[in-house]
C-alpha positions, 0 to 999 in steps of 0.5 A: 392840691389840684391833683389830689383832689382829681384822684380823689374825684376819680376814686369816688366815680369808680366806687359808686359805679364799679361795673360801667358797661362799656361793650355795646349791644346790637340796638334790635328795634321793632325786632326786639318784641320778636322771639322767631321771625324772619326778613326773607323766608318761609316760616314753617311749624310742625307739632304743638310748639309753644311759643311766647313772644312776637312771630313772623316773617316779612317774605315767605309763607306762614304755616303751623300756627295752629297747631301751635300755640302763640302767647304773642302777635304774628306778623307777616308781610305788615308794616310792623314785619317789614321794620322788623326786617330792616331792624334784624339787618341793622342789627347784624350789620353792627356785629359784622362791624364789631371787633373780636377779641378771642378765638376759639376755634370750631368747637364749644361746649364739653363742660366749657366755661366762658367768660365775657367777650366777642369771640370769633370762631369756625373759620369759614366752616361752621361751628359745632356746640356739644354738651354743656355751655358755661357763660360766667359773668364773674358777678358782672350783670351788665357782662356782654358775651358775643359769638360770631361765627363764620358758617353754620352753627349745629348744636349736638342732642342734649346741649345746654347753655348754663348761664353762671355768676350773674350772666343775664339772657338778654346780653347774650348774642350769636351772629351766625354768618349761616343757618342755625340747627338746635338739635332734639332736646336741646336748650339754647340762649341768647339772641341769635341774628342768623344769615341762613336758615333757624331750625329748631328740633323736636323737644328742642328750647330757645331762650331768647330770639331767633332772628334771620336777615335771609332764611326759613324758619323751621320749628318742630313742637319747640318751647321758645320764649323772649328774653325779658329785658332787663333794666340797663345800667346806671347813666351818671348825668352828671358829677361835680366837685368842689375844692374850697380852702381844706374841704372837698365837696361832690354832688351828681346825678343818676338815672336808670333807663328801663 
């Protein structure tokens, strides 16, 4: 009886929440509020950018803004950009810890469909991002994809991330052990933690951030926009069960954290 009533408590668990998220995301911190900055560099505008979310950087001279137009607070060399700083290596620090479980080789895109994972790809010598990226999440909102690539991260004219089947913005990570180039007219998305220089191209787009422990920034009459958070998934606080005589009784308790 004992055992039936443990399957019939873990039956009830998995359908009131099917899709428990167990992959963990880098905690951002004070850099989350960010959409551009920098821990150590310049940060360099060129052209009628339109940008909205926090910009900045902790270390290096700030230009071009205007002619750019910032819907957010700038911050350099202040005591909000210098936890930002130690955020974004935090940060990073956790994806370097965090294991793949695909590898991909050099090349993304080309009609490409992912699913959810940590992927590790360019070996040392970079990575290239052609055409069209499909990130699915199979219905998953809560799906989690990390890219980690080993050198520096070029996209090609035109490239887009098309995110499919429930994929959110803000599950979306890059680690990039170099400098990123979004190419002209270009989209990009996630939340990009560079160890190298973030140039983003004329006409070019990021969805997302572009954050960098060690590097410039360098725009040229960009769109970039912060994700928008989403809620995270349910929390179970707690479940009981209770077997009396022929009657099984369950009560719990759910919070939403936003």
């Amino acid at each position: 009886m004992y055992n039936k009533f443990q399957l019939i408590t873990i039956v009830t668990v998995l359908l009131l929440f099917p899709k428990i998220n167990y992959s963990q995301a880098p905690n951002l911190g004070t850099a989350a509020s960010f959409v551009l900055f920098t821990a150590d560099g310049a940060f360099t505008n060129t052209g009628e950018s339109n940008v909205t979310g926090d910009i900045g950087t902790n270390l290096g001279l700030f230009t071009g803004f205007p002619p750019g137009l910032v819907n957010g607070q700038i911050h350099v060399a202040d005591s909000t950009s210098m936890q930002a700083a130690a955020d974004v290596i935090t940060a990073y620090d956790f994806l370097t810890a965090t294991v793949c479980d695909s590898n991909i080789g050099l090349i993304l895109g080309n009609n490409q469909i992912l699913t959810p994972h940590v992927y590790c790809l360019g070996g040392g010598g970079g990575a290239t991002l052609s055409d069209t990226l499909y990130l699915d999440a199979q219905g998953d909102a809560n799906a989690l994809f990390i890219f980690k690539v080993d050198g520096a991260l070029v996209t090609t004219k035109f490239s887009n991330i098309i995110l499919i089947n429930s994929a959110s913005l803000d599950n979306v990570y890059w680690q990039i052990n170099g400098a990123l180039e979004v190419a002209d007219s270009s989209i990009f998305k996630g939340t990009i933690l560079a160890n190298g220089a973030i140039n983003l191209l004329l006409n070019s787009s990021l969805e997302g951030r572009g954050l960098s422990r060690a590097g410039a920034i360098n725009t040229y009459t960009i769109n970039a926009t912060l994700v928008s958070p989403s809620p995270l998934p349910i929390s179970l606080l707690y479940f009981n069960g209770l077997n009396e005589q022929s009657y099984n009784s369950f009560s719990w308790s759910t919070s939403t954290e936003i």
